[in-house]
N, CA, C and O atoms as a DFTB+ gen file, in Angstrom:
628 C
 N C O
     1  1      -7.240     -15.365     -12.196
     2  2      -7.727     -14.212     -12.923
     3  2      -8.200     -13.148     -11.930
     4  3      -9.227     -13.228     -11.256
     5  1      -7.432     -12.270     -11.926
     6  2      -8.327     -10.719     -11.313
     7  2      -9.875     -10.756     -11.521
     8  3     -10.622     -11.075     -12.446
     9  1     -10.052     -10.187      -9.977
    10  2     -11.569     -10.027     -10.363
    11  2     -11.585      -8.652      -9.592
    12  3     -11.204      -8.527      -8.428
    13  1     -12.328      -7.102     -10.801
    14  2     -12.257      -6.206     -10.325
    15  2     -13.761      -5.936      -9.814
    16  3     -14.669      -6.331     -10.546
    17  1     -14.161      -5.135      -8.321
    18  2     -15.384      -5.262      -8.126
    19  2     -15.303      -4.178      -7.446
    20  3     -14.348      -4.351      -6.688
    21  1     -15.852      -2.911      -7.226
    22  2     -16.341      -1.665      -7.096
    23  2     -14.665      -1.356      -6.601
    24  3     -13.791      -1.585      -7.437
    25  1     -14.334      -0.921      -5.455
    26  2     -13.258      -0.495      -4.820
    27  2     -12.141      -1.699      -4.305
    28  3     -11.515      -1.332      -3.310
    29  1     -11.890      -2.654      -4.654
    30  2     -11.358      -4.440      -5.341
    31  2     -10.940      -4.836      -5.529
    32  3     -10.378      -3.914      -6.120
    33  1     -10.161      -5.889      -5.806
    34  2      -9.538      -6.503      -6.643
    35  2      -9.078      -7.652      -5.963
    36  3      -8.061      -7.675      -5.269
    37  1      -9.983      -8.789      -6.206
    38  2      -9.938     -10.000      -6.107
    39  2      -8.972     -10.960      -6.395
    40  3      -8.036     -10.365      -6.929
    41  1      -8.704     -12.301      -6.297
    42  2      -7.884     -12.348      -6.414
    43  2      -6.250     -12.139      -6.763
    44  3      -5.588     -12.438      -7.757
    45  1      -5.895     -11.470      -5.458
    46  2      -5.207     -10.728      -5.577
    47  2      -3.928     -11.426      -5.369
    48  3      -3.305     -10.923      -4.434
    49  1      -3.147     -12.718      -6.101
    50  2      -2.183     -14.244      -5.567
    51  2      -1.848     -13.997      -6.918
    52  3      -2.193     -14.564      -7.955
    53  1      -0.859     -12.717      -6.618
    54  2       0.031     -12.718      -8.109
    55  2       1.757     -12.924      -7.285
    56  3       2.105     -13.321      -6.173
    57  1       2.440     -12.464      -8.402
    58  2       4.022     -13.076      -8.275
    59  2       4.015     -11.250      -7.727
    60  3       3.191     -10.409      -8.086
    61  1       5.199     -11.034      -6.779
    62  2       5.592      -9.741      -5.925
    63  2       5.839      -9.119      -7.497
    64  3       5.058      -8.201      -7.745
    65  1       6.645      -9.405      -8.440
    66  2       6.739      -8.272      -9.942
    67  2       5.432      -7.953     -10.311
    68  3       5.218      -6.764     -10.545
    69  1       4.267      -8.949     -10.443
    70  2       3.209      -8.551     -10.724
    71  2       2.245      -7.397      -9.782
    72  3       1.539      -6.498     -10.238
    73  1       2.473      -7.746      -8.368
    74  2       1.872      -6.876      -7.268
    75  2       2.721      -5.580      -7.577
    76  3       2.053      -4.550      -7.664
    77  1       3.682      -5.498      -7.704
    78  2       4.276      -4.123      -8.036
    79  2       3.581      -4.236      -9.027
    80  3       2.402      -4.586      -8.992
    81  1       4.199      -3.962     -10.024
    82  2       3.135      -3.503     -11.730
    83  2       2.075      -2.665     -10.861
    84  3       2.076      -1.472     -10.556
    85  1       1.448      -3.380     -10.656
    86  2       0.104      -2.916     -10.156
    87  2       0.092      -1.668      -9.387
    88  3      -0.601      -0.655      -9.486
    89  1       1.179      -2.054      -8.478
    90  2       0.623      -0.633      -7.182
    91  2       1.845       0.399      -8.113
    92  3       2.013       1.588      -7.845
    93  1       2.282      -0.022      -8.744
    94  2       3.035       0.893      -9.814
    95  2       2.103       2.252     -10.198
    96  3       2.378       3.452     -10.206
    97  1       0.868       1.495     -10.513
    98  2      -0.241       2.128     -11.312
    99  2      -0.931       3.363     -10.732
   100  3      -1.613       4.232     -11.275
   101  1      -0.548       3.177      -9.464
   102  2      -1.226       4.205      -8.135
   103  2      -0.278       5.468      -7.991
   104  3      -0.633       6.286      -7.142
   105  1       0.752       5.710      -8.626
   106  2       1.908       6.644      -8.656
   107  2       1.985       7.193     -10.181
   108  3       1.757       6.721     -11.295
   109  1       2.505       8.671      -9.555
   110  2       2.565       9.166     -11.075
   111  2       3.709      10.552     -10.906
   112  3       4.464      10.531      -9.935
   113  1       3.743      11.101     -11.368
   114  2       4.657      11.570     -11.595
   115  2       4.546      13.489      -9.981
   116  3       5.193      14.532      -9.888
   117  1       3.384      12.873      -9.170
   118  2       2.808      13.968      -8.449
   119  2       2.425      13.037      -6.995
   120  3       2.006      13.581      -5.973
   121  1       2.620      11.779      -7.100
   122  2       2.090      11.205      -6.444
   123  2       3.380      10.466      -5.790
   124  3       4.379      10.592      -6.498
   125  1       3.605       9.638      -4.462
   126  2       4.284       8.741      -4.126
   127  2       3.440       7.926      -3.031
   128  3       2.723       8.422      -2.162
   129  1       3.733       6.280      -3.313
   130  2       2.739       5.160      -2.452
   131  2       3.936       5.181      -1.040
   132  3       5.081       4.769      -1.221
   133  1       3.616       5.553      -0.080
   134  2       4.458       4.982       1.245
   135  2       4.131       4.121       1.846
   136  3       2.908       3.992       1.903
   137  1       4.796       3.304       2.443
   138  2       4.417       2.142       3.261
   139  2       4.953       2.788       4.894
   140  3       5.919       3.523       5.105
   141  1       4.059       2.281       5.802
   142  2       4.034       2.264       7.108
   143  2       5.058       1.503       8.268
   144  3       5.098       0.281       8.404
   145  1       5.751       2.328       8.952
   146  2       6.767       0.981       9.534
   147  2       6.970       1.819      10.745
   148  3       7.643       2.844      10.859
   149  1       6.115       1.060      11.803
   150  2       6.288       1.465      13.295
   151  2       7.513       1.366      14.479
   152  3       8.169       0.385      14.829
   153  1       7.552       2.688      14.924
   154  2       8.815       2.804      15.619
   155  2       9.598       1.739      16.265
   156  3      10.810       1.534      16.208
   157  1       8.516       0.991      16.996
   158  2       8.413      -0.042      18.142
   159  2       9.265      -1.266      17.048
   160  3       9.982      -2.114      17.578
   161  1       9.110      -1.239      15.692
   162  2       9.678      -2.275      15.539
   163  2      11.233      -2.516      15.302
   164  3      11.748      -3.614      15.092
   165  1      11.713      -1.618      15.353
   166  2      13.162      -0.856      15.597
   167  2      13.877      -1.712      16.422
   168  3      15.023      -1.929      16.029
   169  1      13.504      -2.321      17.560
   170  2      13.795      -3.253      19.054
   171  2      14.047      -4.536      18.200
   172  3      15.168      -4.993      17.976
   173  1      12.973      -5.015      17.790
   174  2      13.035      -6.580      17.198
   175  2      14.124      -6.600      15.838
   176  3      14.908      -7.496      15.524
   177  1      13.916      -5.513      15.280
   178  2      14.271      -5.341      13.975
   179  2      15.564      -4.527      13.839
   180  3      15.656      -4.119      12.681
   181  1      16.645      -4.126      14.640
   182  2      17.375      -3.017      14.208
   183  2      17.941      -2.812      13.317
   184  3      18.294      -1.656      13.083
   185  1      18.292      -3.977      12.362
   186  2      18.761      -4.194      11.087
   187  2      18.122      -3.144      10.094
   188  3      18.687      -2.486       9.220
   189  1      16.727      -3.165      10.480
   190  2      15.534      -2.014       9.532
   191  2      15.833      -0.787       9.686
   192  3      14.976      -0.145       9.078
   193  1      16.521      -0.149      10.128
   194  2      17.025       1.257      10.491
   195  2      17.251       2.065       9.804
   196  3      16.575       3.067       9.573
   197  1      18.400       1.702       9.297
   198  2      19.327       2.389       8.230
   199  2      18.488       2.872       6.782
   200  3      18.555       3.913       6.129
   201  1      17.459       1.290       6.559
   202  2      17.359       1.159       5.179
   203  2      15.835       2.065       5.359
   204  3      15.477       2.860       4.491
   205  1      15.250       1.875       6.270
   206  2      13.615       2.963       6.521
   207  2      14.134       4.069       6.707
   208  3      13.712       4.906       5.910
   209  1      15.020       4.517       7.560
   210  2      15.156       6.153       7.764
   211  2      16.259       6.683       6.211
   212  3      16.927       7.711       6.317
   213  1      16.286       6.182       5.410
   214  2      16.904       6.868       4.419
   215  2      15.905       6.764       3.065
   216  3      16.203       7.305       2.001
   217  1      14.368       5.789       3.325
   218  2      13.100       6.036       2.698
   219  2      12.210       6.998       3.298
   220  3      11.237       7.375       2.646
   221  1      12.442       7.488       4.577
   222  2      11.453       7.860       5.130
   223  2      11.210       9.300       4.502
   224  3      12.202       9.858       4.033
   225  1       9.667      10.127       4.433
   226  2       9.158      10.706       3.567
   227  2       8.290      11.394       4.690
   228  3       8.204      12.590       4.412
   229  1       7.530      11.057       5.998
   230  2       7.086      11.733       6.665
   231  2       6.964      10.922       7.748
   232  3       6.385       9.861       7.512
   233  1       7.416      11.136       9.121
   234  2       7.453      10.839      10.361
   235  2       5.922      10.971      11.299
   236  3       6.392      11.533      12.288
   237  1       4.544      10.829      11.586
   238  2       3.797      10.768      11.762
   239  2       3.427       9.717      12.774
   240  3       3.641       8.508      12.686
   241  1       2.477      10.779      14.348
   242  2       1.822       9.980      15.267
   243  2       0.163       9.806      14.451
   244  3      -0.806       9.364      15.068
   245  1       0.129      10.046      13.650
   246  2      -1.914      10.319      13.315
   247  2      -1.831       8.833      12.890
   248  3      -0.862       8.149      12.560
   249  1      -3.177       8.541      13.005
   250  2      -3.671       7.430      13.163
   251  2      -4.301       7.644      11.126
   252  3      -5.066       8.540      10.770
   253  1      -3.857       6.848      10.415
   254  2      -4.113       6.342       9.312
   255  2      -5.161       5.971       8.901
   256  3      -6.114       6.640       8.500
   257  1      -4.963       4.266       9.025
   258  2      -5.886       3.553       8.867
   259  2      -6.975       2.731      10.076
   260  3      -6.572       2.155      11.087
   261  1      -8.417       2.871       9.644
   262  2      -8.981       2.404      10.934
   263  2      -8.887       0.523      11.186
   264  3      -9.423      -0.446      10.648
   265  1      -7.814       0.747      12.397
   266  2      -7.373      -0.402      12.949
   267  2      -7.020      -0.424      14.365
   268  3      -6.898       0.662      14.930
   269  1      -6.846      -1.453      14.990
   270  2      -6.331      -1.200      16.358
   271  2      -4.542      -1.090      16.631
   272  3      -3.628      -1.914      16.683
   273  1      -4.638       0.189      16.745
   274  2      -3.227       0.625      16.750
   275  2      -3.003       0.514      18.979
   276  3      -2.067       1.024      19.593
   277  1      -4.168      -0.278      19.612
   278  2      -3.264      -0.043      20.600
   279  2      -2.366      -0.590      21.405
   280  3      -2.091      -0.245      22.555
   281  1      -1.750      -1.765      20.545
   282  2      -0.632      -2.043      21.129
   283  2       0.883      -1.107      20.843
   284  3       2.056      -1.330      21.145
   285  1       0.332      -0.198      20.256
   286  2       1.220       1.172      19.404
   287  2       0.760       2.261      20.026
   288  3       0.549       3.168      19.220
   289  1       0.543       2.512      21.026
   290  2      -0.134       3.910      21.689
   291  2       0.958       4.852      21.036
   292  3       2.066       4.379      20.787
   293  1       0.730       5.892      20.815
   294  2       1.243       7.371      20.699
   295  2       2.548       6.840      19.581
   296  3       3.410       7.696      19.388
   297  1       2.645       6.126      19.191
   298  2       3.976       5.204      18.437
   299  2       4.210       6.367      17.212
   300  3       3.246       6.847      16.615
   301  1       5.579       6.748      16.924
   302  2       5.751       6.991      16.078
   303  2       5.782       6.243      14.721
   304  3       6.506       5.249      14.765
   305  1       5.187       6.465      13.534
   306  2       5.196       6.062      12.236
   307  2       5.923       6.382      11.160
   308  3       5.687       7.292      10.366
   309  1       7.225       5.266      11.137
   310  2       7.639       6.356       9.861
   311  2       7.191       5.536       8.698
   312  3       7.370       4.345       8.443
   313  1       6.433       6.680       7.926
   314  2       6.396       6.674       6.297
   315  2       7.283       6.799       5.312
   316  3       7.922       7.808       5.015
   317  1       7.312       5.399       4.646
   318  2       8.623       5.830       3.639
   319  2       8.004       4.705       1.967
   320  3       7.125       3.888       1.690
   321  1       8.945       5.269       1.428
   322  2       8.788       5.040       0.045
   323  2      10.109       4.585      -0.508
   324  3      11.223       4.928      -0.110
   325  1       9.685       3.391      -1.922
   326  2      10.289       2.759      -2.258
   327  2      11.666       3.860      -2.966
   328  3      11.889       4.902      -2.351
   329  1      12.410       3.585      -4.082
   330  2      13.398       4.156      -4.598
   331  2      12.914       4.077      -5.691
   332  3      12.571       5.189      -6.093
   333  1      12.649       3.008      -6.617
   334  2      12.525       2.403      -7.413
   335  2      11.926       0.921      -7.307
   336  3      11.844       0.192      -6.318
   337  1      11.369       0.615      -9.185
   338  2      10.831      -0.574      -9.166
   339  2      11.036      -2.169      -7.949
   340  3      10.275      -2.763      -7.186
   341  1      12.432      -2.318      -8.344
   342  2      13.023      -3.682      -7.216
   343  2      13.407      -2.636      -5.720
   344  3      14.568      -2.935      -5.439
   345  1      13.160      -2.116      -5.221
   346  2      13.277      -1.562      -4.328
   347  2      11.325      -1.690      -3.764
   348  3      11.140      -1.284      -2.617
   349  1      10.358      -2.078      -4.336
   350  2       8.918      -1.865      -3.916
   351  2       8.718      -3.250      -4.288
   352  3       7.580      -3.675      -4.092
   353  1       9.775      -4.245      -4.901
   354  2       9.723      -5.594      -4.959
   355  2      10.025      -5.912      -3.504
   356  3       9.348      -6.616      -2.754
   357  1      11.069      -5.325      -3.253
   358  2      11.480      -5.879      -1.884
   359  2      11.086      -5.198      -0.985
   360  3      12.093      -5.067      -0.291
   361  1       9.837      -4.358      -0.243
   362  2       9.076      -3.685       0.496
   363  2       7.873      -4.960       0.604
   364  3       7.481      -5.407       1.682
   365  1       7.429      -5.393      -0.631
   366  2       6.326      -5.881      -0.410
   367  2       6.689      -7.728      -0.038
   368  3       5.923      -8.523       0.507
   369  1       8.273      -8.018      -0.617
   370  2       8.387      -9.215      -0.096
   371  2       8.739      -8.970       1.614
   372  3       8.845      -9.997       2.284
   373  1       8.866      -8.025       2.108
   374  2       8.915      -7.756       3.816
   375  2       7.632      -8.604       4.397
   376  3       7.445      -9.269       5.416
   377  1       6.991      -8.321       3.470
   378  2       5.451      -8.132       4.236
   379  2       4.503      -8.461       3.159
   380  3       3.758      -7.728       2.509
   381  1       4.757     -10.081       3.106
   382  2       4.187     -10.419       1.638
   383  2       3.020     -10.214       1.397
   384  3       2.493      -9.558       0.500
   385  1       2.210     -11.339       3.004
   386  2       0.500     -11.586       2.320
   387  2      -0.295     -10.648       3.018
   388  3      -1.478     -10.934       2.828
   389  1      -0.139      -9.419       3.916
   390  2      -1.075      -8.740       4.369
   391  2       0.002      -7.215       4.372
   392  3       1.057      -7.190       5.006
   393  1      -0.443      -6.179       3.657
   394  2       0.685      -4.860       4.061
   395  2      -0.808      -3.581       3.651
   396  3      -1.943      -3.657       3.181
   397  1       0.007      -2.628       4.126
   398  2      -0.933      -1.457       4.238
   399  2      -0.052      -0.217       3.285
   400  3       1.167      -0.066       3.213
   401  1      -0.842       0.355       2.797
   402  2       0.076       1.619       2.009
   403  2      -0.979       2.836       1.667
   404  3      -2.194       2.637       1.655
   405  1      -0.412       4.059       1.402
   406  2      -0.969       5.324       1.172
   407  2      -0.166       5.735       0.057
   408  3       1.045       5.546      -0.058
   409  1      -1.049       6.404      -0.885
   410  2      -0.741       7.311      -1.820
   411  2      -0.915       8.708      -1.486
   412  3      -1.970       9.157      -1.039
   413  1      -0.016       9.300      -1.677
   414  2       0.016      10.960      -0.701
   415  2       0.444      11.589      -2.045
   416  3       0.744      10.896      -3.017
   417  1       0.457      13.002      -2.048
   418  2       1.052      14.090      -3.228
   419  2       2.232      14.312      -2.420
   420  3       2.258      14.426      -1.195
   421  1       3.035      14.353      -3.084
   422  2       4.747      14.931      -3.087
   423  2       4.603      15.920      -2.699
   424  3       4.033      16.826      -3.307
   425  1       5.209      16.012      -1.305
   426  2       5.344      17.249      -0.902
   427  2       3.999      17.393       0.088
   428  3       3.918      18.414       0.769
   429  1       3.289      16.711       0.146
   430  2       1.681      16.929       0.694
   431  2       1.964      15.406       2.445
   432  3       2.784      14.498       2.582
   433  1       0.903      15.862       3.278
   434  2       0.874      15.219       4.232
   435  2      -0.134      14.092       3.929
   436  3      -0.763      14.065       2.871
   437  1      -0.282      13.036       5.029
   438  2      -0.671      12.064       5.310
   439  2      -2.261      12.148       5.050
   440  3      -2.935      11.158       4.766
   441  1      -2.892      13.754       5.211
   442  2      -4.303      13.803       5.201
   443  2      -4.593      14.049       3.834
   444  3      -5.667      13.834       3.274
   445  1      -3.680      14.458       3.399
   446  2      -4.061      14.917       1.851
   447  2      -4.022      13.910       0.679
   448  3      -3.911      14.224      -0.506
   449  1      -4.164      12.255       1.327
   450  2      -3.687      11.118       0.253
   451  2      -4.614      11.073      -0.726
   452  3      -5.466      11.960      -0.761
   453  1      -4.609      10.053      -1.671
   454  2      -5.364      10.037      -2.818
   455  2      -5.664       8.928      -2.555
   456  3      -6.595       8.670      -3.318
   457  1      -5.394       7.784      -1.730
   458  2      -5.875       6.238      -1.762
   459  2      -4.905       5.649      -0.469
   460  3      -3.837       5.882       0.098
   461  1      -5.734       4.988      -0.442
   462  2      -5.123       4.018       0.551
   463  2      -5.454       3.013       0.711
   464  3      -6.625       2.870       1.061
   465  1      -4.535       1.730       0.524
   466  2      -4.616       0.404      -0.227
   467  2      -3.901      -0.479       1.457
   468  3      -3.159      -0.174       2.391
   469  1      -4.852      -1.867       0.926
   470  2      -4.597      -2.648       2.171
   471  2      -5.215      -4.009       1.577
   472  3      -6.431      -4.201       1.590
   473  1      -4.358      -4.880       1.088
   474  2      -3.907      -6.287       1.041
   475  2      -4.465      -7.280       2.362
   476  3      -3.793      -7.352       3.391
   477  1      -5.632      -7.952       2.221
   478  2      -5.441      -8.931       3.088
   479  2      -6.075     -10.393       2.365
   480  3      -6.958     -10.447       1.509
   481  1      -5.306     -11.585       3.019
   482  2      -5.664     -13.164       2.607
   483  2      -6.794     -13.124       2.698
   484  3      -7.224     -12.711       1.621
   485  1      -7.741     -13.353       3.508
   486  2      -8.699     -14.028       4.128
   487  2     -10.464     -13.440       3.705
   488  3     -11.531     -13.703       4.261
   489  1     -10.120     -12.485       2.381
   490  2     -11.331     -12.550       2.085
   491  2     -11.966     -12.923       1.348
   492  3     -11.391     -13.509       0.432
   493  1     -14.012     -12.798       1.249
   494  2     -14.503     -13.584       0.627
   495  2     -15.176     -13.231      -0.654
   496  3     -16.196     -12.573      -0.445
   497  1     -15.060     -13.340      -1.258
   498  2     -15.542     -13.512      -2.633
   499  2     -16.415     -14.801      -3.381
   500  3     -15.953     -15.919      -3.611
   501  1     -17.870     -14.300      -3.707
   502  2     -18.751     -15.702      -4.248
   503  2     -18.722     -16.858      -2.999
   504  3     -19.456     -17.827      -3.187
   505  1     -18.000     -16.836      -1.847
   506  2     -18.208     -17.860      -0.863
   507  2     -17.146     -18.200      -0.970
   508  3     -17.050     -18.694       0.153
   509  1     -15.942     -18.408      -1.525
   510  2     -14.637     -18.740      -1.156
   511  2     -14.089     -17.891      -0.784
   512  3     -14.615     -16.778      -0.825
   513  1     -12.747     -18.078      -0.246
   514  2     -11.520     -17.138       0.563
   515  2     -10.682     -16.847      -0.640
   516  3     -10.466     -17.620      -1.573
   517  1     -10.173     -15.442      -0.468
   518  2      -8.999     -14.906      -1.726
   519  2      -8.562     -13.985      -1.358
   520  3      -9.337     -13.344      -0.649
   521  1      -7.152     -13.349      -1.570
   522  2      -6.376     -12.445      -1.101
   523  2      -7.133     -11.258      -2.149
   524  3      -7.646     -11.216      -3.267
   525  1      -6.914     -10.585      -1.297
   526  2      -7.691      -9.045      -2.026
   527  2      -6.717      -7.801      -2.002
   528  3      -5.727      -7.780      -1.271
   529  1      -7.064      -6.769      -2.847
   530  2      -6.419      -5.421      -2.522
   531  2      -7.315      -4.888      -2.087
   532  3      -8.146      -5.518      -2.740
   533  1      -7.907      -4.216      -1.500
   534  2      -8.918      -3.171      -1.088
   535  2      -8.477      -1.689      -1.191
   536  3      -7.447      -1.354      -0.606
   537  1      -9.032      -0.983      -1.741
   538  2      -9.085       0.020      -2.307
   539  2      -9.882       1.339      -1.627
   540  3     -11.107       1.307      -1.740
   541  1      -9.128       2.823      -0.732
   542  2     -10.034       3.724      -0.474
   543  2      -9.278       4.863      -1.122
   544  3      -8.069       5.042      -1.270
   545  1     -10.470       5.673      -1.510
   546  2     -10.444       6.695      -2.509
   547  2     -10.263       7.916      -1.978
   548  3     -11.281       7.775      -1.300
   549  1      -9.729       9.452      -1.537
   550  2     -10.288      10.503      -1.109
   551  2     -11.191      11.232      -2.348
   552  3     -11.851      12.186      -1.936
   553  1     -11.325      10.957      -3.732
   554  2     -11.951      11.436      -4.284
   555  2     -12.920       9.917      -4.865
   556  3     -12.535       8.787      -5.161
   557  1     -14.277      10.541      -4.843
   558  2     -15.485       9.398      -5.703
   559  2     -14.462       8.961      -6.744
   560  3     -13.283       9.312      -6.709
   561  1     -14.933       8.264      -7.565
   562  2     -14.838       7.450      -8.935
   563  2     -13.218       7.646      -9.296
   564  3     -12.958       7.247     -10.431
   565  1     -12.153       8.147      -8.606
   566  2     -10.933       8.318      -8.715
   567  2     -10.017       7.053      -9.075
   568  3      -9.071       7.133      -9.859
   569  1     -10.338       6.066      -8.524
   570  2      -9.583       4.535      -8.502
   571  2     -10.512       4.327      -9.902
   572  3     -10.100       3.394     -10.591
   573  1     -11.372       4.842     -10.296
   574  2     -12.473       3.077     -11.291
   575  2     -11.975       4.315     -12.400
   576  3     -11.322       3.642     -13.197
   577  1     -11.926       5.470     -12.804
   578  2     -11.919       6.542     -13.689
   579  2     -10.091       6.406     -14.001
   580  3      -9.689       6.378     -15.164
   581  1      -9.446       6.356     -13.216
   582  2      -7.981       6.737     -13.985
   583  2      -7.219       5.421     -13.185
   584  3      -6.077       5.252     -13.612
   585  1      -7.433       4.915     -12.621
   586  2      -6.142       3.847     -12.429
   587  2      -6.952       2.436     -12.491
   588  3      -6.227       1.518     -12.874
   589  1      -7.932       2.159     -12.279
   590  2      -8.589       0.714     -12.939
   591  2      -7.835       0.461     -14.722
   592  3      -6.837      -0.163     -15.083
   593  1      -8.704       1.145     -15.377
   594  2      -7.911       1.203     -16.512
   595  2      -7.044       0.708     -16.732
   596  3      -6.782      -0.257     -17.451
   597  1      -6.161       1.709     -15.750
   598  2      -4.375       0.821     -16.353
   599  2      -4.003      -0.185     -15.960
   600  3      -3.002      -0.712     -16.446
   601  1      -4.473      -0.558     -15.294
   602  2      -4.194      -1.633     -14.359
   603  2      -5.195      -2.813     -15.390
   604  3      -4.731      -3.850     -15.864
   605  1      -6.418      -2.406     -15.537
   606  2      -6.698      -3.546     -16.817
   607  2      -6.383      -4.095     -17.933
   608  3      -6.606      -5.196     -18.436
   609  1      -5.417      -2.475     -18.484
   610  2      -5.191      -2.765     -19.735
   611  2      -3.846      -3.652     -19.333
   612  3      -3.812      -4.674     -20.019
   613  1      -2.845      -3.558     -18.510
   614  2      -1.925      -3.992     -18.266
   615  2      -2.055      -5.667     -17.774
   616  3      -1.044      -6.362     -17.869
   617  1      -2.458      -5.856     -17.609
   618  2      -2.895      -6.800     -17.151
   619  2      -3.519      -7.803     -18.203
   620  3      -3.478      -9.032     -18.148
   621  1      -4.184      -6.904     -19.306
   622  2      -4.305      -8.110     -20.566
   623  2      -3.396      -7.463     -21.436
   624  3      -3.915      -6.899     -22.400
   625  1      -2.533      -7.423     -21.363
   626  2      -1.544      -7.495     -22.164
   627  2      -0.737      -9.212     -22.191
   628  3       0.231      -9.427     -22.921
């Protein structure tokens, strides 16, 4: 069972259709969620090429999220976005149990996002461990006022 708690969402050990649904909820018709995919991984990965640079949505050195980016010094970032529903099925099965994403306005840069969401296993809740979404807002009460909601009502359905 979800457990929603200020900026949240607790157990977060749903099926990848269900994790979409969800980050579904963060997009709207002004909005697009991009996911992060560093230059450097181009070497290990070249297979990823084709299919990121024909999502990609904004090319960006700025530093995002606060993390240690320095095994990525000066690294280019490309930002890209799904196509569609099974297209953000298979983004998030890349990068099942820990991924990072931004909600930006169409047409708008990296500073101008509306949220920025980051998935990790290992946190705690009541004293046990549970995969979480974590939730940051650029506007107050923005996540708990218009997309909690849907995401609740959807969810008891």
């Amino acid at each position: 069972m979800l457990i929603f708690e200020n900026l949240a969402i607790y157990n977060f050990n749903l099926t990848t259709e269900e994790e979409a649904t969800i980050l579904s909820k963060f997009i709207d018709a002004d909005h697009d969620l991009l996911f992060p995919y560093f230059e450097c991984n181009f070497r290990a990965f070249p297979e990823d090429r084709a299919y990121i640079e024909e999502r990609t949505i904004i090319r960006s050195k700025e530093k995002v999220f606060e993390m240690n980016y320095s095994f990525v010094e000066n690294e280019l970032v490309y930002w890209y976005k799904p196509h569609d529903r099974d297209d953000l099925i298979h983004i998030i099965n890349q990068d099942r149990i820990t991924y990072r994403s931004i909600v930006v306005p169409k047409n708008g840069g990296l500073n101008d996002y509306r949220f920025k969401l980051f998935t990790y296993e290992h946190a705690i809740y009541n004293e046990e461990e549970t995969r979480v979404l974590w939730i940051e807002e650029a506007i107050e009460n923005d996540y708990i006022e218009n997309i909690c909601p849907k995401i609740v009502s959807q969810t008891n359905e």
